[in-house]
C-alpha positions as CSV (number, residue, x, y, z in Angstrom):
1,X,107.8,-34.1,-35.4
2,X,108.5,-30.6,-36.5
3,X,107.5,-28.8,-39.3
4,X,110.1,-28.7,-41.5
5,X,111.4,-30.4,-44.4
6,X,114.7,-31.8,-45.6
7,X,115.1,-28.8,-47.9
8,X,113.7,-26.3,-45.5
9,X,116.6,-27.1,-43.4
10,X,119.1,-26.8,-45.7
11,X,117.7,-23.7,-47.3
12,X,119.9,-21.3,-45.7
13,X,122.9,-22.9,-45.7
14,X,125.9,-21.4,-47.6
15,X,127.2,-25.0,-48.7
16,X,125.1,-27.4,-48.9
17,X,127.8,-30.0,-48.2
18,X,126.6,-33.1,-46.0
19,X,129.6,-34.6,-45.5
20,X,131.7,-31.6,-44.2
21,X,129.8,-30.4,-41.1
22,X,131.0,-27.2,-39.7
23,X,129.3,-29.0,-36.4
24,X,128.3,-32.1,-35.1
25,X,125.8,-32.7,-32.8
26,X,126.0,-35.8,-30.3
27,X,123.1,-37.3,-28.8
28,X,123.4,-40.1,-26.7
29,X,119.7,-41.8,-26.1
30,X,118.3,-44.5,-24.2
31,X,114.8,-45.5,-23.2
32,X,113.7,-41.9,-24.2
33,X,110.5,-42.8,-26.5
34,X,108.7,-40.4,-24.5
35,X,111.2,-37.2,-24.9
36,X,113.8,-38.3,-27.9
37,X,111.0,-36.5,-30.7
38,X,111.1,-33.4,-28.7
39,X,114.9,-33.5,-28.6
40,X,115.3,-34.0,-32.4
41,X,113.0,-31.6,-33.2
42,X,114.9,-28.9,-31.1
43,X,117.9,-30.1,-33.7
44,X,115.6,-29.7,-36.8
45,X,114.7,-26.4,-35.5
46,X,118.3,-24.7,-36.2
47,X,118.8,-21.8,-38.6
48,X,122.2,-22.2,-39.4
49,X,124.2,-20.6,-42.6
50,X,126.7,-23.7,-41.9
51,X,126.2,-27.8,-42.8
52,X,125.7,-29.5,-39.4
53,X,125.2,-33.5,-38.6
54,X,123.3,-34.9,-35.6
55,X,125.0,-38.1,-34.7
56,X,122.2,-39.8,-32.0
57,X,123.3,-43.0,-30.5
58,X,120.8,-45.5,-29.5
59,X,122.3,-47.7,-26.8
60,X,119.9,-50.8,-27.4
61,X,117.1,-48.7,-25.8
62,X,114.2,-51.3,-25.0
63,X,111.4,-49.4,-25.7
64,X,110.4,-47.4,-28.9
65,X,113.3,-45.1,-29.0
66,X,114.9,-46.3,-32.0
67,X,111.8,-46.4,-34.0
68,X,111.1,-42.7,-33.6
69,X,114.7,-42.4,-34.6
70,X,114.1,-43.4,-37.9
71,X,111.6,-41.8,-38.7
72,X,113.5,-38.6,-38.6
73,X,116.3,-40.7,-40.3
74,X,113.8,-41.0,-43.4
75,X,112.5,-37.7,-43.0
76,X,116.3,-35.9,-43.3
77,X,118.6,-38.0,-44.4
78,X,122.3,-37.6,-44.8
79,X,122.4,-35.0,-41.8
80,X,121.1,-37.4,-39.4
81,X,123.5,-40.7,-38.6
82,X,122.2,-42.9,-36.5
83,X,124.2,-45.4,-34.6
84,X,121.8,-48.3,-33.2
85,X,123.1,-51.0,-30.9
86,X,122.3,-54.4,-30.2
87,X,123.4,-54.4,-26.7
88,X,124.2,-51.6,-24.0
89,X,127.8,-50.1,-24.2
90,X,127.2,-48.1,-21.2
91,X,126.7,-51.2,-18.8
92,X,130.3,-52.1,-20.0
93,X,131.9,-49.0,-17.9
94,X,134.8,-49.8,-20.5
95,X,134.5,-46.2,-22.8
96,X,133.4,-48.4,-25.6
97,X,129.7,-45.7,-25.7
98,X,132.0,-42.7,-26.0
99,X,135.1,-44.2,-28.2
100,X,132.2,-45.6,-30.5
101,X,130.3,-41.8,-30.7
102,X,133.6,-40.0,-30.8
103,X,134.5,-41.7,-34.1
104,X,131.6,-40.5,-35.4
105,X,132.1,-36.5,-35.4
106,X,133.4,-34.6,-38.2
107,X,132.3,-31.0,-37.5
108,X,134.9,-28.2,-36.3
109,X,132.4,-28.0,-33.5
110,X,130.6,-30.4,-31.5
111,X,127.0,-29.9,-29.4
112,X,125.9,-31.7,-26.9
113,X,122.4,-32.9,-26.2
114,X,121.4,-36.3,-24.5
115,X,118.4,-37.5,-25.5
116,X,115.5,-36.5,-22.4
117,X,116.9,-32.7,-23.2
118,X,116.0,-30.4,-25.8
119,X,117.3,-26.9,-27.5
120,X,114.2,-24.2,-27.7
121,X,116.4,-21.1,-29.4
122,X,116.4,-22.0,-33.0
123,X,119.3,-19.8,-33.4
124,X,121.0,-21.2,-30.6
125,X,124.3,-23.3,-32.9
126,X,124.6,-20.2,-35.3
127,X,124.8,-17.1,-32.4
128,X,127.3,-20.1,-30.6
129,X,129.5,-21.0,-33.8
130,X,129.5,-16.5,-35.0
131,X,131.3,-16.3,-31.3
132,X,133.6,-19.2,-31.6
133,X,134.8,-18.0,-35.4
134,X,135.1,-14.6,-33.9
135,X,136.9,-15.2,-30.9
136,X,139.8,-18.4,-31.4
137,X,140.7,-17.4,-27.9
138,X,137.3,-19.4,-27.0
139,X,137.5,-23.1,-26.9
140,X,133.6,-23.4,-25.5
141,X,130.8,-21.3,-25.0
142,X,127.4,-22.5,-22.7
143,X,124.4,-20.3,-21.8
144,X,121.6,-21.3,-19.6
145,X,118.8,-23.8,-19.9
146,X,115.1,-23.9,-17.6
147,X,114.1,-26.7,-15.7
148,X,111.0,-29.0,-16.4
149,X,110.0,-31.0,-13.5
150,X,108.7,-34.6,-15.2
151,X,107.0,-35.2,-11.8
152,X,104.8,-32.2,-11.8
153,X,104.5,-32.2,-15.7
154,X,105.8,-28.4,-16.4
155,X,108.6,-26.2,-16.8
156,X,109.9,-24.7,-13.3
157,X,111.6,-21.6,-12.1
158,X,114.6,-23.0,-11.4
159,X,117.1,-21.9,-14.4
160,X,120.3,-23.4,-14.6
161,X,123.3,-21.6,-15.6
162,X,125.6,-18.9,-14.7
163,X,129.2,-17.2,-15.1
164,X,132.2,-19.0,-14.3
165,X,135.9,-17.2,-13.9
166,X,138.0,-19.8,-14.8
167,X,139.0,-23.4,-14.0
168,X,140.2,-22.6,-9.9
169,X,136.2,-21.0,-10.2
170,X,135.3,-24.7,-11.5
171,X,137.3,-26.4,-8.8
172,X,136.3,-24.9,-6.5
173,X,132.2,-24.3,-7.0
174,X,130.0,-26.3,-5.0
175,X,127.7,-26.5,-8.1
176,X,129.2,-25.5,-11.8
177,X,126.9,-23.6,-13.8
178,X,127.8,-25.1,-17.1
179,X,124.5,-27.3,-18.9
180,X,126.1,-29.8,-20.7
181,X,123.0,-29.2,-23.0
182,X,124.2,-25.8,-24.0
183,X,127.5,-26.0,-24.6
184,X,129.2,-26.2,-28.1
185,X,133.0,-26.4,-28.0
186,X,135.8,-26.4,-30.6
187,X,136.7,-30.3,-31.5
188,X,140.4,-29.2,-31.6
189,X,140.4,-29.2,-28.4
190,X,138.4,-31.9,-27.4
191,X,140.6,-34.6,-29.1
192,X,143.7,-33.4,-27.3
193,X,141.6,-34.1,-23.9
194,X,140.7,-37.6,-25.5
195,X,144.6,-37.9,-25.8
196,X,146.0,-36.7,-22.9
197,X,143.6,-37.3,-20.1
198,X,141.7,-40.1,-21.3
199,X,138.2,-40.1,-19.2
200,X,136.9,-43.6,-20.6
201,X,140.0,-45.4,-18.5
202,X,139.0,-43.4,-15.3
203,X,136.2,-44.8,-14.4
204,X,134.7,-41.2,-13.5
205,X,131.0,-41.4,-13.2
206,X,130.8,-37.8,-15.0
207,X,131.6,-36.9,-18.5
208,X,130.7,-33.7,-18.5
209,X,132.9,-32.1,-15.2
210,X,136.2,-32.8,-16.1
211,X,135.8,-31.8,-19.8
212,X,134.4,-28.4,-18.7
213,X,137.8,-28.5,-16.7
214,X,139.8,-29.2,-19.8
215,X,138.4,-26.2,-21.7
216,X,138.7,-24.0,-18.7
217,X,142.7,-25.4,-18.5
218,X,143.5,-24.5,-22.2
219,X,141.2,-22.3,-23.1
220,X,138.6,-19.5,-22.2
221,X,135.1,-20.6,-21.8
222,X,131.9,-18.0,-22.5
223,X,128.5,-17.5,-21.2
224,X,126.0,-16.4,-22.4
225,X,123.1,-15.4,-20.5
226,X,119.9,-16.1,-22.3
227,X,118.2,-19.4,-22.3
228,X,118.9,-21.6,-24.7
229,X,116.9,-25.6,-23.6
230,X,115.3,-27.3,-21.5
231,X,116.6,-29.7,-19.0
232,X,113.9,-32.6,-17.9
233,X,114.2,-33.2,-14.3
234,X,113.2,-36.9,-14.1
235,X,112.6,-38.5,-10.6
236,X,114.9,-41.5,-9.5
237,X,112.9,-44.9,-8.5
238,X,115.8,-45.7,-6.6
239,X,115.3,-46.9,-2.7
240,X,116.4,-44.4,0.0
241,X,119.6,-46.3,0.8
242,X,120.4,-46.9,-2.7
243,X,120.4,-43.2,-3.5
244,X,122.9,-42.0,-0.3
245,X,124.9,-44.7,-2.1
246,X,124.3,-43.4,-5.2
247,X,124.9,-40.0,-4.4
248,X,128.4,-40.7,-2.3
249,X,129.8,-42.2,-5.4
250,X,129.0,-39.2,-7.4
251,X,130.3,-36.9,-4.8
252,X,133.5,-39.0,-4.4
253,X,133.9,-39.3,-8.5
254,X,133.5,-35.5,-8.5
255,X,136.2,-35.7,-6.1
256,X,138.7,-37.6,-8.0
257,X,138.3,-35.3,-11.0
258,X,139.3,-32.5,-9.0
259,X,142.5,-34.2,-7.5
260,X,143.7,-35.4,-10.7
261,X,143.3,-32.4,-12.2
262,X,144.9,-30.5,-9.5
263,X,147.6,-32.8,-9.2
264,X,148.5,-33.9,-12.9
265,X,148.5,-29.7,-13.9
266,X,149.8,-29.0,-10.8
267,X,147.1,-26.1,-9.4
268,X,147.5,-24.3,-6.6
269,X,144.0,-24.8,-4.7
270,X,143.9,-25.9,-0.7
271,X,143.5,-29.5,-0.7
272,X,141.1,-29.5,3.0
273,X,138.8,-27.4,2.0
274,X,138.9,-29.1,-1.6
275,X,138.2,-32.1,0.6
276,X,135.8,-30.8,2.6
277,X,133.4,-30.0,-0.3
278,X,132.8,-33.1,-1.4
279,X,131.3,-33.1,2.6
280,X,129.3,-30.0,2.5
281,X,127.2,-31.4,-1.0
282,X,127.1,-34.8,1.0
283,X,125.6,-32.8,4.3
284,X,123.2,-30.8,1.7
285,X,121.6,-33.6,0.7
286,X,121.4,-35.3,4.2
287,X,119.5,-32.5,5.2
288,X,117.3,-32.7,1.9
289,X,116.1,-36.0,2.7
290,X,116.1,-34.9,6.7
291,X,117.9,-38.0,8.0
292,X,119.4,-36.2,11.1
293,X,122.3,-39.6,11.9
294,X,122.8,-39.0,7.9
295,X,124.1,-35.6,8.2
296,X,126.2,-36.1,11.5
297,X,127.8,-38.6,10.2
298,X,128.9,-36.3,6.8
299,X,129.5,-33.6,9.7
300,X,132.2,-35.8,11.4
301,X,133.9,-36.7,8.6
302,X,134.4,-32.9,7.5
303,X,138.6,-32.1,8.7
304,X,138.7,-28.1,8.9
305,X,140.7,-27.2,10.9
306,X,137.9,-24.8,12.6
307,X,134.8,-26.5,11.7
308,X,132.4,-24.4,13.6
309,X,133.2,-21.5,11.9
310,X,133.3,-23.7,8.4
311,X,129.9,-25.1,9.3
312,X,128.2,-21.4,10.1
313,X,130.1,-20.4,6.5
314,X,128.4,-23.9,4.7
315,X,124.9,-22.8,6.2
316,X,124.7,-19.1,5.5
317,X,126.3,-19.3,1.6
318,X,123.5,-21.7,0.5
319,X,120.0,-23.1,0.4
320,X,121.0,-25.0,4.0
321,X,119.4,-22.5,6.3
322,X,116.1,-22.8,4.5
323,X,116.1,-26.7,4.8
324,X,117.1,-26.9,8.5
325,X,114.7,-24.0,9.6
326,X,112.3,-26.5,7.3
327,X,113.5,-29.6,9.5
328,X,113.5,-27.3,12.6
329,X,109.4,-26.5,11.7
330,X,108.6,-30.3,11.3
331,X,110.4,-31.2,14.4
332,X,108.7,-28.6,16.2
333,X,105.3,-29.9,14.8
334,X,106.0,-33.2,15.6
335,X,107.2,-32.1,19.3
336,X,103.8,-30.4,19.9
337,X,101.9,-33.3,18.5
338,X,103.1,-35.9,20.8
339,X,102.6,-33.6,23.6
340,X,106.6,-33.8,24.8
């Protein structure tokens, strides 16, 4: 638990007023007994001159999530709120987790953080809320966050996050470069995307995409380019079948987000190769787990018009030459050990 003391917190802020946040911070948690301190500490951690609430949502974790909870909920109360349930509202797929959190913020701004993540820039709400107050053309601002690879135990290379121009630039990205665990965002806003598009009666199995898409459609949206968290990278237990299947639904919901978007706001974006996207992630990942009747099945389901070409343009604009002339070594290998 960090360092730092109810008062200490408070100590630079200009009005020392719990119940009107300038933000609120959501933090949806479950089964994180093992990360959720680091997480709430990265909250604690803030220099703010503004009030801010943390709003963590324990989904009937089954582990020791909620204890560790309140413990911080002793240690600084008033700005933390827990909400602790008795049974998992995300199993329902009904909206019920986000209607239940959404109720719960009162800040101007809202930051997201789930509860495996964790903020390491204690100045990282304050430089985010100076830019918003400065700049009302901004409805959102991100910057970027390292990877820590829970498999190997330690933070990584790989840092995620980088400039977008706009929301065809969003459509149209293979990956968006947009950490839901950096952004902060103007509440304004969000509650006219509650309203008008609705997410929770979707069935979309991302939260995150299409309100990125939102922000990008009514507003401008800023990066920031300094490192602002940590994202854990936490390997799935699921079989090899079940994580094509996995995967395919995620690529298809991804998918959906974009057609409705395109469709109900009526963007001007070319629907094949829109299409065909949702292919060329599927026919990364193929090659990723190097399951050659995988990836030509993704390969005949791709429609462009001139596929060849499209394929050459797939392979050569991302990390798919690398893994082929990867598959290409082992099957070489494998070639020369069987003596054929």
């Amino acid at each position: 638990m960090v360092n730092k003391s109810l008062n200490e917190v408070m100590s630079t802020w200009k009005k020392k007023d719990l119940e009107s946040p300038l933000v609120s911070i959501e933090c949806i948690t479950y089964n994180h007994e093992k990360y959720i301190a680091d997480t709430l500490d990265g909250f604690f951690m803030q220099v703010t001159d503004f009030p801010f609430e943390v709003i963590v949502h324990d989904d009937a974790s089954t582990d020791k999530t909620a204890d560790i909870i309140r413990e911080y909920e002793v240690k600084y109360p008033g700005i933390i709120k827990p909400i602790y349930e008795d049974e998992n509202q995300y199993s329902k797929h009904n909206g019920a987790l986000e209607r239940i959190i959404n109720a719960q913020l009162k800040g101007k701004y809202i930051a997201i953080c789930e509860g495996d993540d964790y903020w390491i820039d204690s100045l990282k709400l304050q430089k985010q809320v100076n830019l918003l107050e400065a700049h009302p053309d901004y409805g959102m601002c991100y910057g970027r966050a390292q990877v820590f690879s829970e498999k190997f135990g330690q933070l990584t290379n790989n840092i995620w996050g980088s400039q977008n121009n706009g929301i065809i630039d969003l459509l149209t990205k293979q990956v968006v470069g947009i950490p839901t665990l950096t952004i902060c965002f103007r509440k304004e806003i969000f509650d006219e995307y509650i309203q008008n598009v609705d997410p929770s009666k979707k069935g979309w199995l991302l939260g995150d995409y299409p309100l990125t898409l939102w922000f990008a459609l009514k507003s401008r949206i800023f990066f920031m380019n300094e490192i602002l968290a940590v994202y854990r990278d936490i390997p799935n237990s699921a079989s090899h079948q079940q994580q094509k299947e996995k995967m395919e639904s995620f690529v298809d919901s991804i998918f959906s987000i974009k057609l409705f978007f395109v469709n109900k706001y009526n963007i001007k974006v070319d629907l094949i190769s829109l299409n065909d996207s949702k292919y060329r992630r599927l026919l990364s990942y193929a090659l990723e787990l190097q399951d050659r009747k995988y990836a030509s099945k993704i390969i005949n389901k791709i429609k462009h018009k001139r596929k060849r070409e499209y394929l050459y343009k797939v392979i050569f604009s991302s990390n798919l030459l690398f893994i082929i002339y990867k598959l290409y070594r082992g099957y070489k290998k494998n070639k020369s050990l069987s003596g054929k």
